[in-house]
N, C-alpha and C positions, 0 to 999 in steps of 0.2 A: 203177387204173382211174379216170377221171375223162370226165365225158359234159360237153359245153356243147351250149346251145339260144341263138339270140340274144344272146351275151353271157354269159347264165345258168350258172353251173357246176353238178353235181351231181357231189360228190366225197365218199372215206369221212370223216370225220369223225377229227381228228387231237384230241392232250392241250392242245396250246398255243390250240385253239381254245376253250377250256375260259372261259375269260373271257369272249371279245367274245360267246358264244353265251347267259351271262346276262346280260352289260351287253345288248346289242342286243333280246332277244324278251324277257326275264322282268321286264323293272324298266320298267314294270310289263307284265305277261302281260295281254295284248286280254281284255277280262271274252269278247266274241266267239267267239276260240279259245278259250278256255276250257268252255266253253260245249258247243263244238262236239266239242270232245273228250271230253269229261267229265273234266275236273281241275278241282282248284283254282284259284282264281282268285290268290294268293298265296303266294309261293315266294322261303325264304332262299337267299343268294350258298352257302352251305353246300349248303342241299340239292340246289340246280341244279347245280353244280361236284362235290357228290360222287358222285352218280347219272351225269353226264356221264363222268365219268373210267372210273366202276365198270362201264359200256356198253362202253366200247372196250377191256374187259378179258375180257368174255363173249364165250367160243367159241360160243355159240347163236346169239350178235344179229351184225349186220351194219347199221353205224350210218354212215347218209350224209347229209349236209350241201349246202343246198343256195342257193348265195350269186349274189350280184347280181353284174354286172360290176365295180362298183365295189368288190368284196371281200366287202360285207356280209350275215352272214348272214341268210335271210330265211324259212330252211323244212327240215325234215329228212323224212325218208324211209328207215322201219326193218323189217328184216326181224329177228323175233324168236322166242323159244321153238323156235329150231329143234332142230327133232329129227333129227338126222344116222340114225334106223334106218330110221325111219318115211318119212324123205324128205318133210318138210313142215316150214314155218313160221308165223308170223302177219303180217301187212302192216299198218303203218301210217304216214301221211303227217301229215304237219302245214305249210300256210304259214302265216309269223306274219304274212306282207305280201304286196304284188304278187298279190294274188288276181283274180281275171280273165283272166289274159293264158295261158292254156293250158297254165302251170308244171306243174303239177297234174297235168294230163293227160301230158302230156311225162315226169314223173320217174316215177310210176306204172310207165310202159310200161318205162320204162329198168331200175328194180326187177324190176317183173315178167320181163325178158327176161334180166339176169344170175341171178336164182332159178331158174329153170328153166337157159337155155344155161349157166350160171356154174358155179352151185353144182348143180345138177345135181336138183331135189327134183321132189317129183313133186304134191305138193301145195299152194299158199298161200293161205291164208284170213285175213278182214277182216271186224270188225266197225262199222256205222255205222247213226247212228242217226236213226229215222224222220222229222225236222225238219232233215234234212242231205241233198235232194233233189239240190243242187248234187256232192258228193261220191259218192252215189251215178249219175250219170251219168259220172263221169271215170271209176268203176270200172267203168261197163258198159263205155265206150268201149274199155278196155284189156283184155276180155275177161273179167270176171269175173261169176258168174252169183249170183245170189241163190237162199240154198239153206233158209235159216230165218228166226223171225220169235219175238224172245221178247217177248212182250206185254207193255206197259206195264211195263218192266224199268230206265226211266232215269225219273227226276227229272226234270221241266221246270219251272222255275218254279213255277206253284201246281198242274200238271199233270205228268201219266207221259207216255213218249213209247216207242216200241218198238225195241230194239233187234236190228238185221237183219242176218242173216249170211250173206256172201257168201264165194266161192271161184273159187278157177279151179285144173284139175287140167293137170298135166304133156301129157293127149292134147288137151284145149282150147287148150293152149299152142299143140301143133301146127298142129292147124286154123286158129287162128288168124292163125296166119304164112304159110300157103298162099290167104288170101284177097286 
């Protein structure tokens, strides 16, 4: 399966990608996204390359890639910790680039609709956190609802920042598509 927007591709994430995905986003990784995700701000060709590979070997995760027209890669989009009983996963997005232009918005929906139509679950949940207002509206737009609130739980700088957790369930999915 492979979705394009504009040029833009969203596709699963292959082994030979395994390279240009730390040469392109980790050498060096946006202090930015960093930031915004809550990682590290530094990362070996090892560690990048071997967590990439050890992701497209996990029957939980469903790891997508998401490249420019001109090939390059610029953002992923992962469904994780899935629980195949329970019918749930965790969401998370990252662009390393092209931020602005509705990606965001776009691969979300794209995510969120193979998780439910695809794989069939009934539940996906995402965490993001309180100084990430931008990321929090792509995930209303896509239908997911903000369900908690763990207090001063991240690191900001010389300051805490709250970490908030959102969801969208399987009948939300539905409603959502009848609007």
């Amino acid at each position: 399966m492979e979705w394009t927007y504009n040029g833009f591709t969203l596709r699963p994430a292959r082994a030979e990608d395994a390279e240009a995905y730390y040469l392109q986003n980790y050498c060096p990784l946006d202090p930015e996204v960093a930031r915004l995700t809550g990682s590290k701000a530094v990362f070996t060709r090892e560690e990048v390359i071997s967590f990439f590979l050890r992701s497209l070997e996990d029957g939980d995760r469903r790891f997508f890639l998401l490249t420019a027209p001109e090939g390059q890669i610029i953002g992923e989009a992962v469904l994780t910790d899935i629980d195949w009983d329970l019918r749930c996963a965790n969401f998370r997005i990252c662009l390393f680039r092209e931020k602005g232009r509705g990606l965001g918005t776009w691969a979300t929906q794209r995510i969120r609709d193979y998780a439910f139509g695809e794989l069939g679950l009934h539940r996906v949940e995402l965490d993001v956190y309180s100084f990430n207002p931008r990321a929090m509206r792509v995930y209303e737009k896509a239908g997911f609802r903000r369900e908690g609130v763990r207090r001063d739980a991240i690191r900001d700088g010389d300051g805490y920042a709250d970490d908030i957790l959102m969801a969208m369930l399987e009948s939300d999915w539905n409603l959502f598509l009848q609007k």
